[in-house]
N, C-alpha and C positions, 0 to 999 in steps of 0.2 A: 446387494451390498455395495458395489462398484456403484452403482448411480448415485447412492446415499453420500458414499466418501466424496465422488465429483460434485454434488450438491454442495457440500460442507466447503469443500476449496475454492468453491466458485462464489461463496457468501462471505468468507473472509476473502478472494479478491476483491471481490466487490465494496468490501467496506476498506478494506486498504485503496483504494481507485478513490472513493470519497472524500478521505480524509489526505492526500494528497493531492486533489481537489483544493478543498476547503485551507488548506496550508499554502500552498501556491498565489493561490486569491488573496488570503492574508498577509502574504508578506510581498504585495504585489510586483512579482516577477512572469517574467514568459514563461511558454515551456521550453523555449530554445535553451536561454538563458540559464533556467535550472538545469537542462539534461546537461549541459558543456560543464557546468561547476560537479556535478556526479557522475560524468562520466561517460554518459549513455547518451546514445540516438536522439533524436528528438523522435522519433517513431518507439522505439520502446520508452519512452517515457508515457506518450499519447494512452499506450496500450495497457499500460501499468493504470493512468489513472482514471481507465474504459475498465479497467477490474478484469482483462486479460493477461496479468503477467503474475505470477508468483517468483520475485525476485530471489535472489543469492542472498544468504545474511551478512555478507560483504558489501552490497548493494542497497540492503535495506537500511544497515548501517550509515553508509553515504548521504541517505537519502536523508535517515534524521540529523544528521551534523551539518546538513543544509541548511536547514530551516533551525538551527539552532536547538533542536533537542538534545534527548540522550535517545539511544532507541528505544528505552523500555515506555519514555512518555508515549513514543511512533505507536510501539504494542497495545498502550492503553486507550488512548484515543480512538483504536482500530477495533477494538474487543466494546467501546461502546460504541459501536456503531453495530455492531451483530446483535442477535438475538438474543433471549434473557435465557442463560443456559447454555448459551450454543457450546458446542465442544469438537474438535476433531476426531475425539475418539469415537469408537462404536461400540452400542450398549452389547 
């Protein structure tokens, strides 16, 4: 069960890391540049968009008011990047 739930966290890191990616690129900034406007490291940003970080909803929040979102867009964007189904919970 512990491997299943780290798999699931590690799929929505990874699809949060792409679409922080893909947002970066598009609104073409650094990632210096972005971490200094939200806050953070230029190392944890790296690792957020390597799909190593599950950020704070204060953080996640920052991150969409970056790039001009709301966070729920950040949410949507992130859920179509995952699987057809995927869920956090366990059956």
């Amino acid at each position: 069960m512990q491997a299943e739930q780290n798999k699931l966290k590690q799929e929505l890191a990874e699809a949060f890391g792409k679409v922080l990616v893909k947002l970066r690129e598009k609104s073409k900034r650094s990632i210096r540049s972005t971490a200094l406007e939200v806050g953070l490291s230029k190392t944890t940003l790296i690792l957020a968009e390597q799909g190593k970080l599950d950020p704070q909803i204060s953080t996640f929040c920052k991150i969409a008011e970056t790039y001009y979102i709301k966070p729920e867009e950040l949410f949507r964007l992130i859920y179509k990047n995952l699987p057809d189904n995927w869920s956090i919970l366990e059956d």
